[in-house]
C-alpha positions as CSV (number, residue, x, y, z in Angstrom):
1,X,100.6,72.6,83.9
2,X,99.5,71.1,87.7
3,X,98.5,73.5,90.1
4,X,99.9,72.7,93.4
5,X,97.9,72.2,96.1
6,X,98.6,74.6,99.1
7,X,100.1,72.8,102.3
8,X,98.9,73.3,105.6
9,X,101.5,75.6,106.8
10,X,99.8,77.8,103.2
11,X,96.4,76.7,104.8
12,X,96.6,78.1,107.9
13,X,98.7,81.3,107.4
14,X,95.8,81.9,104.6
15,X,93.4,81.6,107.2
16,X,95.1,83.4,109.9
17,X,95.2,86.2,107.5
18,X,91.8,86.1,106.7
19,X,90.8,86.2,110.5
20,X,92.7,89.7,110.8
21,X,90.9,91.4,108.2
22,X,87.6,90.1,108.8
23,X,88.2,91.8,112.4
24,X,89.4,94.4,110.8
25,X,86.7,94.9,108.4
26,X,83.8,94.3,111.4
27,X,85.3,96.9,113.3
28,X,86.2,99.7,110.6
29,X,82.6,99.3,110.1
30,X,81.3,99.5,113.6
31,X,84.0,102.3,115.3
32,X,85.2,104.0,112.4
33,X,88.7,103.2,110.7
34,X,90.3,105.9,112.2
35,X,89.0,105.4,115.8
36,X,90.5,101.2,115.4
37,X,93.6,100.9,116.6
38,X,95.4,97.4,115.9
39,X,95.5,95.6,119.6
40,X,91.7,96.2,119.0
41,X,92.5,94.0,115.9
42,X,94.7,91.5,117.2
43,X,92.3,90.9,120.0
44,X,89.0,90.8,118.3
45,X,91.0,88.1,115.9
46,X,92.4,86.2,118.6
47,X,96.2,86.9,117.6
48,X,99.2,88.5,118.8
49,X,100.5,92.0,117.2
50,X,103.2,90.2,115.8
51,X,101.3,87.9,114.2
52,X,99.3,91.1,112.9
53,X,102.4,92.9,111.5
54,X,103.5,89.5,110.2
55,X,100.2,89.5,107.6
56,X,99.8,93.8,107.4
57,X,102.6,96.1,108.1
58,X,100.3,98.7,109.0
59,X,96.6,99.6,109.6
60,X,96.2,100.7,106.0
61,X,97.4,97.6,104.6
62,X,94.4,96.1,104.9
63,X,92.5,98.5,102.9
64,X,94.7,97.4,100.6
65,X,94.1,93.7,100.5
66,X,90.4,94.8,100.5
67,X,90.8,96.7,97.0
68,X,92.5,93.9,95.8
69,X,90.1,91.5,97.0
70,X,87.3,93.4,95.3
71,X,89.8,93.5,91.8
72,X,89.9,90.2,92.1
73,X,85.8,90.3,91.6
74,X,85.9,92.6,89.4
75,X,87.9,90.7,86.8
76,X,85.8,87.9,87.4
77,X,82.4,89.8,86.5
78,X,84.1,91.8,83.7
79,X,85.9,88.5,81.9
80,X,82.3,87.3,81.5
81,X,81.1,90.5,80.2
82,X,83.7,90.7,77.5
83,X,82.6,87.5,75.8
84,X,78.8,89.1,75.4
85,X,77.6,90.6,72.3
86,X,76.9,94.1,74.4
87,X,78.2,97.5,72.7
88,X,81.7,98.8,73.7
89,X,79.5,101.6,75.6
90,X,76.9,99.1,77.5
91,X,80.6,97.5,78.0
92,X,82.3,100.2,79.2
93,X,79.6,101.5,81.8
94,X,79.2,98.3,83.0
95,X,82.5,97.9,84.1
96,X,82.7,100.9,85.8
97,X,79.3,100.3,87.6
98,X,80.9,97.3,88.4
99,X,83.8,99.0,90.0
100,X,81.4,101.4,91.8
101,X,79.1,99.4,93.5
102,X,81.6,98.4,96.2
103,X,81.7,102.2,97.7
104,X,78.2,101.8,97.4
105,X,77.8,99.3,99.7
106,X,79.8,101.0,102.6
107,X,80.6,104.7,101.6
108,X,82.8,105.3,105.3
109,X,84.4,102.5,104.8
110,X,85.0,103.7,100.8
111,X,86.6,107.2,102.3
112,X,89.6,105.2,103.7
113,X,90.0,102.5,100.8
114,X,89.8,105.8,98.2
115,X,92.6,107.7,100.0
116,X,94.7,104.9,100.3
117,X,94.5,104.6,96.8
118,X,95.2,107.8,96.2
119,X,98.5,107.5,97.7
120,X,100.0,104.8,95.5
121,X,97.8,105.6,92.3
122,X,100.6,106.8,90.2
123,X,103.1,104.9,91.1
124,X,105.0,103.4,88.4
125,X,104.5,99.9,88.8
126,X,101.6,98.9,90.2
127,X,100.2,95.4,89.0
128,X,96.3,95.7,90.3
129,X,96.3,99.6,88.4
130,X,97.6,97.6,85.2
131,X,95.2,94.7,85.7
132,X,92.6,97.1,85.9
133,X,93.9,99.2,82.7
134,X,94.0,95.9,81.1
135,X,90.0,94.8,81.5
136,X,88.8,98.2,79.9
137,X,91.3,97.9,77.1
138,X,90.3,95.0,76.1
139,X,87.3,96.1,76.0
140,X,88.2,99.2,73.9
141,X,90.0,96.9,71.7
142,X,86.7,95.1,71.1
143,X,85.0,98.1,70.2
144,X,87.9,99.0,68.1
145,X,87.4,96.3,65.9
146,X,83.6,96.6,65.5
147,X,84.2,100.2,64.3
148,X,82.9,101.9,67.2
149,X,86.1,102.9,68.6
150,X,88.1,106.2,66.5
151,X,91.1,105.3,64.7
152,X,92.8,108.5,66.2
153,X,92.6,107.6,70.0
154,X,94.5,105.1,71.3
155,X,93.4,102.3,74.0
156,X,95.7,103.5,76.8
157,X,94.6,107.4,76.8
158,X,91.0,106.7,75.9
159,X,91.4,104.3,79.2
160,X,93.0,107.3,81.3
161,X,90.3,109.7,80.0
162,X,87.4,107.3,81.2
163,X,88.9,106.5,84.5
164,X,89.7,110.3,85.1
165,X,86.0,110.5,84.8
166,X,85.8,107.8,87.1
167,X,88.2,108.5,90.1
168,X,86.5,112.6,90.0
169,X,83.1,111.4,90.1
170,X,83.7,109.1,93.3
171,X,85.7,111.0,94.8
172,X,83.4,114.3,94.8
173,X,80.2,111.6,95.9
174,X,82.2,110.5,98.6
175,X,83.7,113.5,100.1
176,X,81.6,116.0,99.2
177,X,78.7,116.5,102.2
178,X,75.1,116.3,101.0
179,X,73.1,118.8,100.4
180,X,76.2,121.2,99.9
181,X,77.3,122.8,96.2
182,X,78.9,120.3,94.4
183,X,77.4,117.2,95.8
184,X,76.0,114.1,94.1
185,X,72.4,112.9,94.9
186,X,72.6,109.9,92.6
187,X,76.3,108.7,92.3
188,X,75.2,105.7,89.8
189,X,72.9,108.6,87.6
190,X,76.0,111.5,87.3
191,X,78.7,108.6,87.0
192,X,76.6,107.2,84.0
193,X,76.2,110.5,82.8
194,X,79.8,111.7,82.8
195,X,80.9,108.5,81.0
196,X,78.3,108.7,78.3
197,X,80.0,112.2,77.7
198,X,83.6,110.6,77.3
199,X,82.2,107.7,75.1
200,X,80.6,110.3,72.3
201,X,83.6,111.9,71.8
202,X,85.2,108.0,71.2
203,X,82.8,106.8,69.1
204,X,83.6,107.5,65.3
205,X,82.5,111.2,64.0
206,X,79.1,111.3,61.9
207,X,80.3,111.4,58.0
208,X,83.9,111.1,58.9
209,X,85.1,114.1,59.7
């Protein structure tokens, strides 16, 4: 099969899109995403507001294209980790410390692209949630077939148990203030922790029983 090459009309509207969320981006970082209001957008990227709404229909849509920007990376990293020789454990944290280390870099930022995942997490079709279900069953699967996986758990709920883990651990580091009752000094340590928990009770039960 020949991949077609993109024309310029392709070209440009790629770039044009591009230009908007990097503006975006620079300034949710600098003011705050709730304090940006598009026109500061459009004319930090040099564009018109329709030209905006023509890319993003709103504000939040570009929080969106971020997290599937960062998917995008993430199944990159992970398709090369699947191919190692690593334990479905080292396996499994790794992609979830994969899939963490992105708040990390810019935990304001993380607030917004957290809640506006939140609001379209269980919807029923959602292509980047079933990419993402995908990568860590396959990597279940693998650990399945070495015999370190139970044979009375299947992929999909051992999946939904693990991210559960997952999406609770993030979201009480990022919206949970330091130093108060509940909060987590070392999101990489508890999130590591947590998962460790989850993966004992996958891993086949000492003498069979």
């Amino acid at each position: 099969m020949t991949l077609t090459e993109p024309t310029r009309r392709e070209r440009k509207k790629d770039e044009t899109r591009r230009r908007i969320f990097d503006a975006a981006i620079g300034l949710f970082r600098e003011k705050g995403f709730e304090q940006t209001t598009v026109d500061e957008i459009t004319e930090k990227a040099d564009v018109g507001r329709g030209t905006f709404f023509n890319h993003f229909h709103r504000k939040e849509a570009v929080l969106a294209y971020l997290s599937e920007e960062r998917l995008g990376e993430a199944e990159e990293n992970v398709a090369h980790l699947l191919e190692s020789r690593d334990s479905m454990r080292a396996k499994l944290q790794a992609i979830y410390r994969i899939a963490s280390q992105a708040h990390e870099e810019d935990r304001e930022l993380a607030r917004f692209v957290f809640a506006e995942w939140m609001k379209r997490a269980f919807a029923p079709t959602q292509d980047a949630d079933a990419r993402w279900q995908k990568l860590l069953c396959a990597a279940l699967a693998q650990g399945r077939g070495r015999g370190e996986m139970r044979d009375d758990v299947d992929d999909a709920r051992a999946e939904s148990i693990l991210s559960a883990i997952y999406f609770a651990t993030v979201y009480q580091w990022l919206f949970c203030p330091e130093g108060a009752e509940g909060a987590i000094p070392d999101f990489a340590a508890e999130l590591r922790a947590r998962l460790d928990v989850a993966i004992d009770g996958l891993e086949p039960r000492k003498g069979g029983r």
